[in-house]
C-alpha positions as a printed Julia matrix, in Angstrom:
607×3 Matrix{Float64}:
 105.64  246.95   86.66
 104.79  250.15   88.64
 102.42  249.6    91.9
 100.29  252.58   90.27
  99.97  250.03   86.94
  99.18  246.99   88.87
  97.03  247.83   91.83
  93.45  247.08   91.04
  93.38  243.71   89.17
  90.82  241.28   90.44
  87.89  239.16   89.05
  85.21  238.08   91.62
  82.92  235.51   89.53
  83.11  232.02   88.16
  79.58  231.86   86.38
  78.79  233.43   83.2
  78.66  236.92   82.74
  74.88  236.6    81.48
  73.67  235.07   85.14
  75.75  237.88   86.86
  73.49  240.81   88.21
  73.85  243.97   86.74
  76.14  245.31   89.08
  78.25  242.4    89.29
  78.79  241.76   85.64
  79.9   245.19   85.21
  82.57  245.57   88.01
  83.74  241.94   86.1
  83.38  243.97   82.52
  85.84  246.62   83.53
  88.13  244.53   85.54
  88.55  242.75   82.73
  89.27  246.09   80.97
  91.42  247.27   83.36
  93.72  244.0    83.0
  94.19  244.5    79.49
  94.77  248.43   79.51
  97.18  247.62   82.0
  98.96  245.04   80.05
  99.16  247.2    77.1
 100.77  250.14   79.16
 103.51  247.61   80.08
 104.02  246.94   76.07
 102.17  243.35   75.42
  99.52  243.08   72.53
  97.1   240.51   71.71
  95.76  240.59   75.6
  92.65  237.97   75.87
  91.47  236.19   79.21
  92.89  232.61   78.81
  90.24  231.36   82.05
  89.89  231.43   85.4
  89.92  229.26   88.36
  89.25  228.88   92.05
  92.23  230.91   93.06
  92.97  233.51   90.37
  92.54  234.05   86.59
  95.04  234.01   83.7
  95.58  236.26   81.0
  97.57  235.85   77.69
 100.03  239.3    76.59
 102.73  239.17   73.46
 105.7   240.98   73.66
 107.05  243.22   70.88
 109.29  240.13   69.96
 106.15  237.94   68.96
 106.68  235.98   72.38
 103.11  234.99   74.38
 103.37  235.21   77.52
 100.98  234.48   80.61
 100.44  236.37   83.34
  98.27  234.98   86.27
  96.66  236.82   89.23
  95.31  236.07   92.66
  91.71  236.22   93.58
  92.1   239.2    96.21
  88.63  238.7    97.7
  90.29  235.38   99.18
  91.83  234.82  102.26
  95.28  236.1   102.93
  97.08  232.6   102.66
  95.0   231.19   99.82
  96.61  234.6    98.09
 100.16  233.21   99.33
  99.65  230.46   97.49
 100.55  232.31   94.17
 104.23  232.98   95.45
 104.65  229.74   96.55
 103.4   228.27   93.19
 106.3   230.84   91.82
 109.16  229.13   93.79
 108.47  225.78   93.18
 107.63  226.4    89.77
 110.83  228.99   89.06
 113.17  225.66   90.59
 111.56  223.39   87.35
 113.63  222.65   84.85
 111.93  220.96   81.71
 111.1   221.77   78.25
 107.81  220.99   78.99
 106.93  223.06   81.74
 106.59  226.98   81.03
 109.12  228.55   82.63
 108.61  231.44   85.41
 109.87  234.94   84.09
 109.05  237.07   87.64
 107.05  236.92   90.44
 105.41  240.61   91.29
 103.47  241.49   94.57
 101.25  244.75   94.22
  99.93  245.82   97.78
  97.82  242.2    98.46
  97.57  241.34   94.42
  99.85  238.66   93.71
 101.21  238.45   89.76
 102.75  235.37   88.2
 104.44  236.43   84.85
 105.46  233.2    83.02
 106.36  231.8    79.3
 103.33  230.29   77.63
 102.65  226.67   76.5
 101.4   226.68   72.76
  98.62  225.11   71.94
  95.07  224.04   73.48
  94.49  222.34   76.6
  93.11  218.89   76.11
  89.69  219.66   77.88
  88.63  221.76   75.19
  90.11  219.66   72.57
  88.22  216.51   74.19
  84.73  218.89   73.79
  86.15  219.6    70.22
  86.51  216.06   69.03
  85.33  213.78   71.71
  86.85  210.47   72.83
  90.5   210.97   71.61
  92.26  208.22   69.4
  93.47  205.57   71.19
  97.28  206.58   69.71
  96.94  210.03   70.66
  96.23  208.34   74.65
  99.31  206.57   74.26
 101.95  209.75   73.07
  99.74  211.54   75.44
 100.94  208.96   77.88
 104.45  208.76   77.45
 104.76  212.49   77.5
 103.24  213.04   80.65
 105.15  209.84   82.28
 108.43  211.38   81.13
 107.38  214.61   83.42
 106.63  212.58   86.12
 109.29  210.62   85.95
 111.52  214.41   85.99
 109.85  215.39   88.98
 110.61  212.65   90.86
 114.04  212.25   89.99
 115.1   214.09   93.64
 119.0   214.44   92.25
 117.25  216.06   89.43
 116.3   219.37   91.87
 118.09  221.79   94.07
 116.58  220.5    97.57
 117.35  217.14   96.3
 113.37  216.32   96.7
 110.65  214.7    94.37
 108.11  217.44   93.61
 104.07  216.65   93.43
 101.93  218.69   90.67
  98.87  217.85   92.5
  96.35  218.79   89.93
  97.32  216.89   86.63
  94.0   216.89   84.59
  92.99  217.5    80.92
  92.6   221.34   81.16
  95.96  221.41   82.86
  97.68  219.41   80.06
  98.34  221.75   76.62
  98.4   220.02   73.59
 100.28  221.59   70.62
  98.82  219.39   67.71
 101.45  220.88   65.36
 104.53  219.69   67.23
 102.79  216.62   68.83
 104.28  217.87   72.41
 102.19  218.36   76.13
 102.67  220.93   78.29
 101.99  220.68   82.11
 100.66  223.83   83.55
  98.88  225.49   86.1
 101.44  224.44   89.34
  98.85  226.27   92.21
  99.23  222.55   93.53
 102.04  221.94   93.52
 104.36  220.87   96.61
 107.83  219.59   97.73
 107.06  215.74   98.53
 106.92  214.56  101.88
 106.58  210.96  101.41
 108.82  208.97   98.46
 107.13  206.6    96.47
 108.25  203.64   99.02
 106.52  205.93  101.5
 109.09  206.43  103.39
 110.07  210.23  104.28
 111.82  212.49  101.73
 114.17  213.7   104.39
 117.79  214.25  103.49
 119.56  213.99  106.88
 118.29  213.44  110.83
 117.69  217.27  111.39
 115.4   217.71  108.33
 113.57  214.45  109.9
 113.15  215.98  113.3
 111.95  219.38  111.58
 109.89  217.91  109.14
 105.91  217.79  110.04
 104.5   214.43  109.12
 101.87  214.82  111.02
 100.35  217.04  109.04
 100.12  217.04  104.78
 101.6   219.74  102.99
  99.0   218.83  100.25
  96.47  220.92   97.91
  93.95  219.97   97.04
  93.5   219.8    93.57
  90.41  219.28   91.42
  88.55  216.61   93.19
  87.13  215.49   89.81
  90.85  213.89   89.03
  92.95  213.53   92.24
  92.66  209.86   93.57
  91.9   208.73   97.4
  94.91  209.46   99.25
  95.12  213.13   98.05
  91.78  213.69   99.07
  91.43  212.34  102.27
  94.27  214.59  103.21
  97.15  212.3   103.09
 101.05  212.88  103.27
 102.09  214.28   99.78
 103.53  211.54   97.44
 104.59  211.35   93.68
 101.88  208.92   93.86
  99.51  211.56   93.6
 100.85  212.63   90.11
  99.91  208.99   89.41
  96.34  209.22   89.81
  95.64  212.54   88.13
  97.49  210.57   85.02
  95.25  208.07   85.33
  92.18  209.97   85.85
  93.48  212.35   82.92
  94.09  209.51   80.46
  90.56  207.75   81.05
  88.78  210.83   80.96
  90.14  212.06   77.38
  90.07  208.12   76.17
  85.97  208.2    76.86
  85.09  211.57   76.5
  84.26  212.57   80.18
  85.18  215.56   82.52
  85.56  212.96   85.42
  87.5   209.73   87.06
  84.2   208.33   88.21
  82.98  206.77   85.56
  84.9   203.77   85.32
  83.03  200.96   87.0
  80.87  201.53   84.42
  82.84  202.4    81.58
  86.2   200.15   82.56
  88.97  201.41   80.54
  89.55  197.59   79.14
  86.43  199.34   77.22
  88.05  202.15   75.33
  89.7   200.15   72.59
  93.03  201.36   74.49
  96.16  198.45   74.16
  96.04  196.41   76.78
  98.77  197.34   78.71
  97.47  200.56   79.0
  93.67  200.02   80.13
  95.02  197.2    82.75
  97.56  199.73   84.31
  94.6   202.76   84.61
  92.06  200.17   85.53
  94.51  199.07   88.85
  95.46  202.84   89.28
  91.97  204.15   89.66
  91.28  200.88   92.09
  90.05  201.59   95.7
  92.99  199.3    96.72
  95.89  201.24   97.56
  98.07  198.33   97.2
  97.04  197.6    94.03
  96.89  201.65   92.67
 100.65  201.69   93.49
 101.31  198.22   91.58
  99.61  199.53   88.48
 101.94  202.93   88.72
 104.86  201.53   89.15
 103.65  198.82   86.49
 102.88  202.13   84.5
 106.39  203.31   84.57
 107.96  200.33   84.02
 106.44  200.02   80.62
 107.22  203.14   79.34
 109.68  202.06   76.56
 106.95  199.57   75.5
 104.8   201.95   74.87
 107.31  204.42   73.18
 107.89  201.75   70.65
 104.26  200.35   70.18
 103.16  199.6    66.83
  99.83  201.85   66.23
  97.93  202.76   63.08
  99.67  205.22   61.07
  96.52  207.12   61.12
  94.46  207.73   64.04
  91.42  205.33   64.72
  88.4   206.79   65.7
  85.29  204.53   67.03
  82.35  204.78   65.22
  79.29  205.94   67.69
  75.59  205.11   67.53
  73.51  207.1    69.2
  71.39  205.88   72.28
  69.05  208.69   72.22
  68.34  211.19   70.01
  69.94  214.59   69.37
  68.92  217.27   66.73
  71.71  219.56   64.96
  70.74  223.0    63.92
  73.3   225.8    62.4
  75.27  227.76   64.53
  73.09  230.94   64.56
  74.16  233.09   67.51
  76.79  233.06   70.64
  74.81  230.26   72.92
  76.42  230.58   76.69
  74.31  226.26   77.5
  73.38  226.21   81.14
  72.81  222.89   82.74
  70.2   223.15   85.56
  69.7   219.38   87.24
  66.85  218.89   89.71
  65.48  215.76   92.03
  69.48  214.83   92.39
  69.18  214.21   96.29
  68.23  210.54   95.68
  71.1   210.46   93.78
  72.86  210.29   97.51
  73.61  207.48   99.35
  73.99  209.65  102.72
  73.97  213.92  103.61
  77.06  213.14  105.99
  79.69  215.42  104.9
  82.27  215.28  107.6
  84.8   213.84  106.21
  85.81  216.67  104.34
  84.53  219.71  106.84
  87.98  219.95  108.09
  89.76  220.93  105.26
  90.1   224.4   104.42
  90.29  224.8   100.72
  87.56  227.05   98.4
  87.76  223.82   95.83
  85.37  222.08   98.32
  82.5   224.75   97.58
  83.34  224.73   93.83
  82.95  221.08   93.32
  82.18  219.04   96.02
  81.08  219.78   99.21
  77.62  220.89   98.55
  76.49  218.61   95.77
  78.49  215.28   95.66
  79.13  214.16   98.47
  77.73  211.38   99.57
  77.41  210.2    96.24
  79.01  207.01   94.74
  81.48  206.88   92.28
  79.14  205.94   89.54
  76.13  208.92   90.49
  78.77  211.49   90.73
  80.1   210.09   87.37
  76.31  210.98   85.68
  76.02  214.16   87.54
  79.13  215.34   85.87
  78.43  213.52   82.47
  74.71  215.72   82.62
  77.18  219.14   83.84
  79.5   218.22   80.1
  76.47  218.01   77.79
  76.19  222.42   79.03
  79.87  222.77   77.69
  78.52  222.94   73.93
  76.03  225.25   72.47
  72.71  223.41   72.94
  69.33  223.72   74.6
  66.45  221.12   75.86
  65.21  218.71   78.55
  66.03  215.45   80.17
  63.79  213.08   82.19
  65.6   210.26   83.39
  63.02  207.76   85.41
  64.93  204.6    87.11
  62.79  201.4    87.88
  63.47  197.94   88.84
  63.51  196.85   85.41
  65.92  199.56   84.08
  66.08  203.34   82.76
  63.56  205.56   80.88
  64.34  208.52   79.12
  62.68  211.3    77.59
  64.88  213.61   76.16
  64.56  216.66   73.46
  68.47  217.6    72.97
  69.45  220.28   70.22
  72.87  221.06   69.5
  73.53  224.26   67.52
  76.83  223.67   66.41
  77.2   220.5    63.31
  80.55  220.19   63.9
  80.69  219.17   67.48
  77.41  216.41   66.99
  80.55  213.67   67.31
  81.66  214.8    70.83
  78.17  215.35   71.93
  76.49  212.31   70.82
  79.06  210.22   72.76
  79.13  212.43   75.94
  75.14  212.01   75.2
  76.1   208.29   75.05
  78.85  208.84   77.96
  75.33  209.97   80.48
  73.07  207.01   79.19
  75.91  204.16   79.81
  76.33  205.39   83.36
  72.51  205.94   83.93
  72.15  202.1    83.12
  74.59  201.8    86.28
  72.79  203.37   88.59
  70.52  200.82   90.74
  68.18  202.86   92.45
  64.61  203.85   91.96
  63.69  208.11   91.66
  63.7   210.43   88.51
  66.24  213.05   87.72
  65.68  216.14   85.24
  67.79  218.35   84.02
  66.87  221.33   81.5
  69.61  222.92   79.03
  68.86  226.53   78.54
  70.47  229.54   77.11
  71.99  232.41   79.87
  71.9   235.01   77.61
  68.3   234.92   77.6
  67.72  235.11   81.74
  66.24  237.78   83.02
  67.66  240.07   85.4
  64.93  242.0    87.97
  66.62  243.52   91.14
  65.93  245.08   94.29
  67.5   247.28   96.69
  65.63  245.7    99.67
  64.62  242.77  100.66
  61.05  244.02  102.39
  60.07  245.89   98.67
  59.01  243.34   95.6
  60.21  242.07   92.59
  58.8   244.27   89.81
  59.86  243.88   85.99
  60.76  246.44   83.62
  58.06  247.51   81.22
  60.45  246.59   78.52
  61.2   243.39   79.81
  59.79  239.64   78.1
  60.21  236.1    78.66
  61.34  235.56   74.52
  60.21  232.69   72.92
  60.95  231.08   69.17
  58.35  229.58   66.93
  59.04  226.31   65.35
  58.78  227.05   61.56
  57.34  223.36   60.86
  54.08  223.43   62.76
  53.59  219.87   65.0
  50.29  218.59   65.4
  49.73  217.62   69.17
  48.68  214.06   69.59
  47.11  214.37   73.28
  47.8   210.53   73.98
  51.92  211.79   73.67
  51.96  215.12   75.32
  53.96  215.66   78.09
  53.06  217.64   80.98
  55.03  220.24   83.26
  53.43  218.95   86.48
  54.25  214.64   85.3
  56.09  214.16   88.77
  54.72  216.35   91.13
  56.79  218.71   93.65
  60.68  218.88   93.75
  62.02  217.86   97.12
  65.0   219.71   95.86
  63.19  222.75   94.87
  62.51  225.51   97.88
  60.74  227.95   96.08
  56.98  228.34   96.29
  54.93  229.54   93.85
  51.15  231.37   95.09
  48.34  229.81   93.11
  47.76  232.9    91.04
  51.1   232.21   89.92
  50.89  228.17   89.12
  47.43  229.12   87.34
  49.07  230.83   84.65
  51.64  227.75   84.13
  48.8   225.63   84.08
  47.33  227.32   81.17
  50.83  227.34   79.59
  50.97  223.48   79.96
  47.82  223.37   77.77
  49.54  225.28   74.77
  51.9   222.75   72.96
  55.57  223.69   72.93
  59.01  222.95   74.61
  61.39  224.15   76.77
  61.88  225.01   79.91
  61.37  227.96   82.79
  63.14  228.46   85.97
  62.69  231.07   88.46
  65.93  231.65   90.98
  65.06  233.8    93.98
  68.22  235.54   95.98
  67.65  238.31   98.62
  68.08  241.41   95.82
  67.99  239.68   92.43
  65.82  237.69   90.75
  66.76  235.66   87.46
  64.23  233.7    84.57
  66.02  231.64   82.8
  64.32  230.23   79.89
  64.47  227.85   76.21
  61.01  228.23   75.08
  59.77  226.41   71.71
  55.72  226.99   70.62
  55.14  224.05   68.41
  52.02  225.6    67.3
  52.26  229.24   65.65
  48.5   229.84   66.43
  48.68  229.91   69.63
  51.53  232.82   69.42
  49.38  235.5    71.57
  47.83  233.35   73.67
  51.63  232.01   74.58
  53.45  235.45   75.18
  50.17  237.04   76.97
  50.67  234.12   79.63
  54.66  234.62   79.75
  53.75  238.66   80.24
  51.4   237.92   82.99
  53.75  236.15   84.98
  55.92  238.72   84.85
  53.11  241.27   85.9
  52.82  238.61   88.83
  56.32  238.95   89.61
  55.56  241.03   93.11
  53.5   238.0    94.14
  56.78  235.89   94.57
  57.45  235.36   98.24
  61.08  233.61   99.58
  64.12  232.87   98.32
  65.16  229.82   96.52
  65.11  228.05   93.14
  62.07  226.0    90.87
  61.01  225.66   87.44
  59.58  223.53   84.97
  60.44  221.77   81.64
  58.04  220.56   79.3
  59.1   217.78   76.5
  57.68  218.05   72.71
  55.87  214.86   73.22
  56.94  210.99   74.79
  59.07  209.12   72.58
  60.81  207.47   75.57
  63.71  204.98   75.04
  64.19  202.42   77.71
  67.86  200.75   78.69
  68.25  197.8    80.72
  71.04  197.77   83.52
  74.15  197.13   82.62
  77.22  196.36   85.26
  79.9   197.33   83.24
  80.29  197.91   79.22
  81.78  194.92   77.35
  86.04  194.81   77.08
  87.32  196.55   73.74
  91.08  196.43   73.45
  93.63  198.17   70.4
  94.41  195.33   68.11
  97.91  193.23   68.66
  98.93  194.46   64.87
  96.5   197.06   63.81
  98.55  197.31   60.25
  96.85  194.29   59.59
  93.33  194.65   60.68
């Protein structure tokens, strides 16, 4: 690789391209162009854009030999030694030796652009294939299990590794484990975490001899992050590194693809004893994802120590999958079109126990702003758990509303949920499920909506001041569909965009000439959902709009086109909308502490 090949590579944006301003999405358009041209210059076919993180993005290339190959970059826009961070992830990972980690073919550095070339793991990592099937079969948790223990157990085998040292991963979760259903292996990946130990797993020091003690700093952690979704306590408070991290991202990995969440949080709620997992199992990640550290590292090294047990288990010979009833209900259309589901949550500060955040001001690390630092802390375990349980319901193609209202006497919800995609209405309905279990766990008193919309419908209207308005396009509209089934309004069931007054979350404004026209929309009966997001130069509508009754078709899109003639009349910056349910059909839950125990049968050939 030439510098002149590889000297421009770099992706700037997380979000979808379709909430990107114009600008933005197409400097990310022909980066991503550029990557592949590039590749294909240096003889690799079949180049795609496996994903992207926090600190750089991955693409997939085949060589002329039929070999896939990936080839990760660094985020140049970060600072210097986040960048750095790429070549240390290439020596730690280049001194691996396992069949189950991808191996490291060369490390490039072009001008500031770091490039990790490395073998690829086949297969799919097991976050999508949780959103593809849902809560996985309790035998697939246990080979998933073993596999990943036997890693672990590698990289902490010190005599194992040149520098005679345990290694940490750091950032074991389900997108970060690839599953090749064809061979029945796991793959470990993504080692931007990963570290040289500083602390065994008897705590003590990992120092070979007295003058590696004296130069070692123990003062200090040698830690990443990781995704603070996974890691456990220690890791995030910013202690020593320790194989015992690896521990808890196993944990947290294994509960999370057992119940069909992107989280650890959950599981006050939904214990793991109530997975249908053997028991062995659910005891050891119930003590590991304890808030006793004495009893986490009991459960581990219980963990270990049964991993012949579980090698040799007796389990079905053909996965078991629990049958799910749903709580509330969800509507499946066909898959018509490419839906990019946007979760937008609002009235979540009650959700928050406290707005102190200085715990975790000191450390430096761009995960905090991606995850944490701005929207869950202060949180406990079990509201961050439903925040993220609301966030999965945006990774499948589906649109609609949620009002969840919490009183003394329990939860009620209104919901109007419709997944476009058939084949995915398992995993749904039980991450639908996942959201109402840990809703009936919450013990507080507020209301929390959320609307599912679709980003490729937001509109885009920009400005190249702040001081000039927001004007629209002539050929811009707020689109709408038209239920083909006409539904009579009942007035003693319709619901209303203004139930619940103002948002204390939402900072935007509107002037009354503005909030006129939604009034007048409230009065026409549909669905859906509108929210205005005000930056300095751009200005997005995002939208899922359903009339229920075709006859009021003009009146409907002459309102939507005269608050886009009102757009100059929008003052500030900030973010508020509204949602508007079908009708009330609400279902109400009592509280519930935890969900009742569920273990694998003793001899499930017989039952």
């Amino acid at each position: 690789m030439t510098e002149k090949k590889l000297q421009h590579f770099y992706i700037a944006e997380e979000q979808s391209i379709y909430l990107l301003s114009h600008k933005d999405a197409a400097k990310l358009k022909q980066w991503v162009d550029l990557c592949q041209q590039q590749l294909k210059q240096l003889g690799y076919s079949d180049i795609y854009l496996l994903g992207k993180g926090a600190y750089g993005f991955v693409f997939n290339g085949e060589n002329a030999k039929g070999q896939h190959f990936v080839f990760k970059f660094s985020r140049v826009n970060l600072p210097q030694h986040v960048q750095d961070r790429l070549a240390d992830e290439a020596e730690i990972q280049s001194q691996l030796s396992h069949e189950r980690i991808p191996k490291v073919v060369e490390y490039h550095k072009i001008k500031r652009q770091g490039i990790l070339h490395m073998a690829k793991a086949p297969g799919i990592d097991l976050e999508k294939y949780s959103h593809q099937h849902g809560p996985l079969a309790p035998e697939l948790i246990v080979d998933i299990a073993v596999q990943l223990l036997d890693i672990i157990v590698y990289l902490r085998s010190s005599k194992l590794h040149p520098n005679q040292k345990p290694y940490v991963h750091g950032d074991i979760k389900p997108s970060n484990v690839v599953y090749d259903e064809s061979e029945n292996k796991v793959y470990l990946v993504d080692w931007g975490s990963s570290v040289t130990a500083q602390l065994g797993i008897d705590g003590q020091s990992t120092s070979n001899n007295i003058m590696d003690l004296m130069s070692s700093d123990l003062q200090h952690t040698n830690a990443r992050l990781g995704d603070v979704y996974f890691i456990g306590p220690d890791q995030l408070s910013g202690g020593l590194s320790s194989p015992r991290f690896d521990e808890q991202g196993l944990a947290a990995t294994l509960y999370a693809l057992a119940s069909g969440q992107s989280c650890r949080y959950g599981h006050q709620i939904i214990s793991p004893r109530s997975l249908g997992l053997p028991k062995i199992l659910a005891l050891a990640i119930e003590g590991m994802l304890s808030g006793d550290e004495k009893q986490r590292c009991l459960a581990g090294d219980y963990l270990l120590g049964q991993r012949n047990q579980l090698k040799h288990m007796v389990l079905a010979d053909t996965p078991t999958k629990a049958d799910i009833t749903p709580l509330i209900p969800v509507w499946s259309k066909p898959f018509v079109k490419d839906i990019d589901s946007v979760v937008y949550g609002s009235r979540k500060s009650f959700l928050r126990e406290s707005s102190d955040s200085d715990s975790l001001n000191d450390i430096d690390d761009v995960q905090l702003e991606k995850y944490y630092k701005n929207f869950l802390m202060g949180m406990g375990d079990t509201e961050k758990a439903f925040v993220a349980a609301v966030s999965r319901l945006g990774n499948f193609p589906v649109v609609g509303g949620l009002a969840i209202r919490w009183q003394k006497d329990g939860v009620y919800i209104d919901s109007n949920l419709t997944l476009f995609d058939p084949s995915l209405k398992y995993s749904f309905q039980s991450a639908v499920n996942n959201m109402v279990h840990l809703a009936q766990g919450i013990f507080r008193e507020g209301v929390f909506k959320s609307c599912l919309f679709d980003a490729r419908n937001t509109l885009h209207v920009e400005r190249d001041d702040e001081n000039i308005n927001f004007v629209a396009a002539p050929q811009q509209y707020i689109p709408f569909d038209i239920s083909d089934v006409p539904d009579l309004e009942d007035e003693t069931k319709a619901h209303s965009y203004f139930e619940d007054g103002k948002d204390p979350d939402e900072y935007l404004h509107f002037p009354p000439e503005v909030m006129a026209v939604f009034k007048r929309l409230n009065e026409i009966h549909h669905t859906g959902c509108i929210i205005f997001e005000v930056l300095p130069k751009h200005l997005k509508i995002h939208s899922y709009l359903m009339l229920l009754n075709p006859a009021k078709a003009d009146e409907f899109k002459a309102c939507l086109a005269q608050l886009l003639a009102l757009l100059p009349s929008v003052k500030g910056q900030g973010i508020a909308g509204f949602m508007k349910l079908p009708y009330k059909d609400t279902r109400f839950f009592e509280h519930i502490s935890k969900l009742p125990e569920k273990f694998y049968p003793r001899n499930p050939k017989i039952s």
